[in-house]
C-alpha positions in Angstrom: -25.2 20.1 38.0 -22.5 21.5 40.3 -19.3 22.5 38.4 -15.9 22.8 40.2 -13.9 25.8 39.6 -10.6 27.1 40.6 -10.1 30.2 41.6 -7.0 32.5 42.5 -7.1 35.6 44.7 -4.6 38.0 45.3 -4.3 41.5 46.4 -3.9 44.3 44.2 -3.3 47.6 45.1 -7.2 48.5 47.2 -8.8 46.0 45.4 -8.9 41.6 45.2 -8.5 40.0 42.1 -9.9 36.6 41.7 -9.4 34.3 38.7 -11.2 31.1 37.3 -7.9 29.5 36.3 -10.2 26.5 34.2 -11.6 29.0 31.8 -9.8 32.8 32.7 -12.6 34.3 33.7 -11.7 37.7 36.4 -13.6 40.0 38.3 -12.6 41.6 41.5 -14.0 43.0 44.5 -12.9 44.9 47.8 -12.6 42.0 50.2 -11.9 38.2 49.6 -15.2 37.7 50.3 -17.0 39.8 47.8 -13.8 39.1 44.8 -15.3 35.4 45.4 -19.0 36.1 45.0 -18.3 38.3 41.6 -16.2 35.9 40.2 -18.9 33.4 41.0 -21.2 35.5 39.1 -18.7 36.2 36.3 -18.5 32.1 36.2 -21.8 31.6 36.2 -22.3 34.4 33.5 -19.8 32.8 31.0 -21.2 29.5 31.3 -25.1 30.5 30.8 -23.4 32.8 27.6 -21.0 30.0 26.3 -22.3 26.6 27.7 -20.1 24.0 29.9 -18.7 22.5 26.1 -15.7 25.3 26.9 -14.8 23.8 30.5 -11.7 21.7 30.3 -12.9 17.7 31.8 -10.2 17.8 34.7 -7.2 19.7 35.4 -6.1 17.5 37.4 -4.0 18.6 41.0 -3.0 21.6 41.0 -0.1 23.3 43.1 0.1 26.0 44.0 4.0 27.9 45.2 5.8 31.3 45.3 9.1 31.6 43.3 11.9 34.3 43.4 13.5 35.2 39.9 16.3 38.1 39.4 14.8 40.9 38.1 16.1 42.6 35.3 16.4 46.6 34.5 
């Protein structure tokens, strides 16, 4: 059984961070390409360790948008 996942990648310093935002998992990697595949892994690690019981049934739509906020010193 296939499982969908969401995942979030953004740049950090040298390295991409990617993010299951269903069940937190992270892992990183030096290009998109390879933060994907390790996050995969790390996915696929958490579930064989845990079982699917912890994925939420649907998240439903999600959205995705940059924001500005003041920073404050």
């Amino acid at each position: 059984m296939l499982i969908k996942i969401t995942a979030v990648i953004n740049k950090q310093k040298s390295w991409y961070v990617a993010r299951c935002l269903e069940i937190g998992v992270v892992s990183q990697g030096k290009t998109i390409e390879e933060a994907k595949e390790n996050l995969q892994e790390a996915v696929e690690f958490y579930l064989e360790s845990f079982g699917e019981d912890d994925m939420p049934e649907n998240m439903g739509d999600l959205m995705l948008c940059s924001m500005e906020t003041p920073a404050h010193a």
